[in-house]
C-alpha positions as CSV (number, residue, x, y, z in Angstrom):
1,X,-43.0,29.7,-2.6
2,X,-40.5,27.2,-1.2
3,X,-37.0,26.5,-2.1
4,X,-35.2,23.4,-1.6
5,X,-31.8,23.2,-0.1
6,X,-28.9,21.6,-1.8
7,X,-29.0,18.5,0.3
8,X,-32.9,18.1,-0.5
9,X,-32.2,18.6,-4.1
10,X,-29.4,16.9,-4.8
11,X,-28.1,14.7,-1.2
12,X,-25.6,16.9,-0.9
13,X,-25.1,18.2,2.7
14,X,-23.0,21.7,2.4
15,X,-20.8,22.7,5.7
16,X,-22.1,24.5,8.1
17,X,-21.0,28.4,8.2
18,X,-19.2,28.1,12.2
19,X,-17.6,24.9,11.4
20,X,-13.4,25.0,11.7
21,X,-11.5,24.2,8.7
22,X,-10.2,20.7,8.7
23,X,-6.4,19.8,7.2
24,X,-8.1,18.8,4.3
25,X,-10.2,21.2,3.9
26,X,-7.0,23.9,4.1
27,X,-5.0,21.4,1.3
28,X,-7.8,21.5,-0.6
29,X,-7.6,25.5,-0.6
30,X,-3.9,25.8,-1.5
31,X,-3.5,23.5,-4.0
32,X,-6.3,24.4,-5.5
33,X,-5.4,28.2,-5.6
34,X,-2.1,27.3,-6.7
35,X,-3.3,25.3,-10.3
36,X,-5.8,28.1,-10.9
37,X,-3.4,30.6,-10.6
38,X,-1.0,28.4,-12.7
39,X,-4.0,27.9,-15.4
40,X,-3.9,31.5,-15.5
41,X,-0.4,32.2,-15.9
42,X,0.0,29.5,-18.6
43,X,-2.1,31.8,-20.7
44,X,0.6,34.6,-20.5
45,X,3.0,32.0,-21.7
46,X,0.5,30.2,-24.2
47,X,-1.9,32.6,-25.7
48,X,-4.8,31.2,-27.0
49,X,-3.8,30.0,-30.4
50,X,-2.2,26.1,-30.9
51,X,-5.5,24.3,-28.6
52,X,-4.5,20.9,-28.4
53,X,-1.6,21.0,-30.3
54,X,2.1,19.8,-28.5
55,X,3.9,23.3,-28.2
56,X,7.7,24.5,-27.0
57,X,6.1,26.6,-24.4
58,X,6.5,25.9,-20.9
59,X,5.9,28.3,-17.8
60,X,8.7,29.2,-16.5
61,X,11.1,27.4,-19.0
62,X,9.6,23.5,-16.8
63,X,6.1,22.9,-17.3
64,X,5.1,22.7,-21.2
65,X,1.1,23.9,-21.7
66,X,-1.2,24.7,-24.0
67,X,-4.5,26.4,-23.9
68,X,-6.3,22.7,-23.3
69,X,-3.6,21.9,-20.2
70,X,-4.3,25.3,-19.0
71,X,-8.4,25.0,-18.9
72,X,-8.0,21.9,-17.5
73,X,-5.8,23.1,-14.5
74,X,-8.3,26.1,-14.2
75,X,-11.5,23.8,-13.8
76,X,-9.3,21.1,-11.3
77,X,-8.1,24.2,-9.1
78,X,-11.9,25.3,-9.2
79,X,-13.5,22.5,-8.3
80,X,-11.3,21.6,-5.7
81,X,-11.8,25.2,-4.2
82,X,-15.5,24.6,-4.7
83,X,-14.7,21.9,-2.6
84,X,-13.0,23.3,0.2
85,X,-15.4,25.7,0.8
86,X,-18.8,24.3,0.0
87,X,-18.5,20.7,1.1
88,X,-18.4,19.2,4.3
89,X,-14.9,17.9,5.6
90,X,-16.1,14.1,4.3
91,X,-17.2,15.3,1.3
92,X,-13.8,17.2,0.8
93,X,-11.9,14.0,1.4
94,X,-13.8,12.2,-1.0
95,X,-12.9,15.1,-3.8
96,X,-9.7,14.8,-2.6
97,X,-9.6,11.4,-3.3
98,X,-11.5,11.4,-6.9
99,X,-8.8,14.2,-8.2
100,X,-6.1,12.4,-6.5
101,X,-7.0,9.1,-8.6
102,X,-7.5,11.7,-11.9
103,X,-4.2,13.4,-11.4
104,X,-2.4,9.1,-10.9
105,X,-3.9,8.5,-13.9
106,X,-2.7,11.8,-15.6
107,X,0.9,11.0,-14.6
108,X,0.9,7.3,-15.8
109,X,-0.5,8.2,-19.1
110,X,2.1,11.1,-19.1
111,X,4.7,8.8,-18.7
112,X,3.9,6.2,-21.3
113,X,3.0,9.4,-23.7
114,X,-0.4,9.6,-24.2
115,X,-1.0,13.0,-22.8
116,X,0.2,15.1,-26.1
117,X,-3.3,16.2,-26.4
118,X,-2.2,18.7,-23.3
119,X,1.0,19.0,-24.4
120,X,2.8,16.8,-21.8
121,X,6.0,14.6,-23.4
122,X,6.8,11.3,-22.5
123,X,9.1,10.4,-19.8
124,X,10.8,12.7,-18.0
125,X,8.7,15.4,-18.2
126,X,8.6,17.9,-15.3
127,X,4.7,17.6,-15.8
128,X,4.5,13.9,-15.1
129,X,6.4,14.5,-11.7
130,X,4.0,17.3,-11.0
131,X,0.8,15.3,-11.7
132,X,2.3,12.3,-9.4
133,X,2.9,14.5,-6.6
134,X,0.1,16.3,-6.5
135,X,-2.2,12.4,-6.8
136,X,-0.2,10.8,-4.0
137,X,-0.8,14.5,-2.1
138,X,-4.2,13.8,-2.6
139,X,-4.6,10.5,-2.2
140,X,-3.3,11.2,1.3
141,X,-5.7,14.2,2.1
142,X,-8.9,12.1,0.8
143,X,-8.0,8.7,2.1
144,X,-9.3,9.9,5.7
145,X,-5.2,8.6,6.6
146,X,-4.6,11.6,8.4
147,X,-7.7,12.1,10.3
148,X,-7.2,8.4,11.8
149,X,-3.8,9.3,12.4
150,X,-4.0,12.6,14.6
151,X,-7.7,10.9,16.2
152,X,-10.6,13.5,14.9
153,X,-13.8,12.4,14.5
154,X,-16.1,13.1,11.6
155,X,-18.9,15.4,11.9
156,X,-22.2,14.1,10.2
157,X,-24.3,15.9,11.3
């Protein structure tokens, strides 16, 4: 019996196990450990109770969450560690990229309001300045603006 590799299966080409890291590739790893761990400690601040309801709770006495914010920040900093270790460095830019545009999106709908379902206020929410950061961050890392700027080429094959 035969098994088919990822990038039969689904077109997905998977890095190669000697390949360096690329800058992306080590962004992708950071941030990403940094809003799973947070997802985790939210629940210590959170519980489990209240879902998707707006709470008073905020870790560390800044960022307000709930149990929905804090699934949500587990499952971004998952994928994008997925990402930095399972995809090739193109394929990491372009998930930079796509959570980069999710997170812009985040922080304008955080500041017009719209995010109570995750327990983000309007305005001047510390949130909304995390979820912009982290986008533009991102957007840089997946735009491919820093590979053309220090002169690497892409590896596709």
């Amino acid at each position: 019996m035969t098994f088919a590799s990822p990038e039969d299966k689904f077109g997905i080409k998977l890095q190669s196990r000697g390949a360096g890291r690329t800058l992306e590739q080590n962004f992708s790893m950071i941030v990403g450990s940094i809003y799973l761990v947070g997802g985790i400690i939210g629940f210590f601040f959170s519980g489990f109770s209240h879902f998707t309801e707006m709470t008073n709770t905020a870790v560390f006495g800044l960022f307000s969450v709930n149990p929905f914010h804090n699934i949500v920040h587990i499952a971004i900093g998952g994928l994008w560690l997925m990402g930095a270790f399972a995809l090739t460095a193109v394929g990491n830019e372009g998930l930079n990229f796509a959570i980069g545009g999710f997170y812009l999106v985040a922080a304008v709908l955080g500041f017009l309001g719209y995010l109570n379902l995750i327990s983000v206020e309007a305005g001047n929410d510390p949130d909304n300045y995390l979820h912009l950061v982290t986008a533009l961050a991102a957007v840089v890392f997946g735009s491919g603006l820093l590979r053309a700027l220090t002169g690497r080429q892409v590896e596709t094959a």
